[in-house]
N, C-alpha and C positions, 0 to 999 in steps of 0.2 A: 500512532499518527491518525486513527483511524477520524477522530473530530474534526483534522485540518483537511481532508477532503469532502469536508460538511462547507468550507472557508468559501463555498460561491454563496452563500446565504446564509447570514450571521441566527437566523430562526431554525436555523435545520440542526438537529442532533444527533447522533451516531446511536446506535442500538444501548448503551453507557448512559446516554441521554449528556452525551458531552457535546461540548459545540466549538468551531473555532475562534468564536469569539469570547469565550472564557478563557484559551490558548494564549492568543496573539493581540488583546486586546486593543483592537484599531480596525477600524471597518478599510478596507483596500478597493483601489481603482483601477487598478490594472494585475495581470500574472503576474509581473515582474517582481513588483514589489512585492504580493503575496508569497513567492519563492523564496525571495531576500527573508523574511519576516520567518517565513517556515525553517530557512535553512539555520538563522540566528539563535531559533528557539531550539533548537536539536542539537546545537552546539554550544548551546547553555548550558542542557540535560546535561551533556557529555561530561563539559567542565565541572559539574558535581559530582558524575562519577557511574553515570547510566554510561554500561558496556554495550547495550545493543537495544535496536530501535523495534518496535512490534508494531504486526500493522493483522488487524482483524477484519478487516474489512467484508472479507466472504460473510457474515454477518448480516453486511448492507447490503452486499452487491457480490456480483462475478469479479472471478480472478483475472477477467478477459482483459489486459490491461495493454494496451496499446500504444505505440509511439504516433502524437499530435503536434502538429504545428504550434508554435505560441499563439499566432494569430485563431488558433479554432480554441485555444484553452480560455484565451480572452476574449470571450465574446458572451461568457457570462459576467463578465464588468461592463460590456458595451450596450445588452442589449435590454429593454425596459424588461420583454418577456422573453424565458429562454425554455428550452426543452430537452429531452434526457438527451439526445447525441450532444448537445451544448455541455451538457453536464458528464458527462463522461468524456469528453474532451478534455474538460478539466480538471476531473482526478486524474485520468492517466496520464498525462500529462505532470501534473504535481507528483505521482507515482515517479515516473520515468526523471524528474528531476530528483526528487529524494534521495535515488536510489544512485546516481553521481553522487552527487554531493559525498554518500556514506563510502562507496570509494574513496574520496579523495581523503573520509578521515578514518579512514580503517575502520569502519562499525560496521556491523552484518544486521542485519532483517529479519527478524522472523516475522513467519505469514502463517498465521492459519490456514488447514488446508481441509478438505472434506467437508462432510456434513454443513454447516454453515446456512447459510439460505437454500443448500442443496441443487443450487441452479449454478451454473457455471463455478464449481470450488473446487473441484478436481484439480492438482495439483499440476496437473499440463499443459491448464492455460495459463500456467505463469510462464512458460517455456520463451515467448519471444520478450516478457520479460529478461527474463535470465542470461540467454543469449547475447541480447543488446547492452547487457551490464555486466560482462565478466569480470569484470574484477571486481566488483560489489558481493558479498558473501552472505547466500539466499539460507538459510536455517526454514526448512517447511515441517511445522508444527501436526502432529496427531495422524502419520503417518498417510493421508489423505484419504483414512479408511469412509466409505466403503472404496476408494479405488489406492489399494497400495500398490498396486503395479508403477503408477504414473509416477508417484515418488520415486521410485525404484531407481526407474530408468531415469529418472531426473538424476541424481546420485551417481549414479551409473556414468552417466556422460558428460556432466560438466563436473568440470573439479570446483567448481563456487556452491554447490549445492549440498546441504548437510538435512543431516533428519533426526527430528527430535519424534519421539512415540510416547511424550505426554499423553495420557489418558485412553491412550490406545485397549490397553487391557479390561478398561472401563467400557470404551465405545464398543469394542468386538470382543467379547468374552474368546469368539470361536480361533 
């Protein structure tokens, strides 16, 4: 998913060099539609036979992902020039809807956790994530090394959180 929170600016590309409009082919006016369009495409995937959604975004950005109003996610449709709180409104916001939506169709998420842009990837600040989405099934990818506590107790306390240790023995020999 990680291109469709590129989707406020059809020029912008994800670390992949993937964009949302190679995705969703249609420039959008508003969240609403962008949401419709994301949710249609993920339910495409599915019907061909993708069991679960990935989202790498620690790559671009922090895992700090936040519940936003529609009206603050839509305000990178409304406004000529917009700025990162505009823009992180409206990932998180696409985040926090995605991640309904894959509740309602039994599909879990993996996230990359750790290392990543090493700013905000620690796999804790997905917590009010997680929280606000229990019934959506979080898969946190590479154990969040350097911080595997945070996983842990992610694991540990909510029953929707799973740990995959991809490349774990690669990143931390120790």
């Amino acid at each position: 998913i990680d291109p469709l929170l590129f989707g406020y600016d059809y020029t912008k590309r994800d670390h992949d060099n993937n964009s949302a409009g190679d995705l969703l082919h249609g420039k959008f006016t508003d969240i609403d539609s962008y949401c419709a369009a994301t949710k249609a495409l993920i339910a495409e995937k599915v019907s061909k036979g993708s069991v679960v959604v990935k989202c790498a975004s620690a790559y671009d950005r922090g895992l700090d992902f936040k519940r936003h109003t529609r009206e603050a996610a839509n305000a990178v449709f409304e406004k000529q020039t917009y700025d990162s709180n505009d823009i992180k409104a409206f990932q998180d916001y696409l985040m926090y809807e995605i991640c309904g939506f894959l509740a309602e169709i039994d599909i879990p998420i993996q996230i990359h956790t750790g290392l990543g842009c090493m700013h905000r990837t620690n796999a804790m600040w997905l917590r009010d994530l997680i929280c606000e989405n229990n019934n959506t099934k979080f898969i946190l990818l590479h154990g969040s090394i350097p911080w595997n506590e945070d996983v842990l107790a992610l694991a540990f306390s909510y029953w929707n959180v799973y740990t995959d240790v991809t490349w774990l023995p690669v990143l931390s020999p120790a």
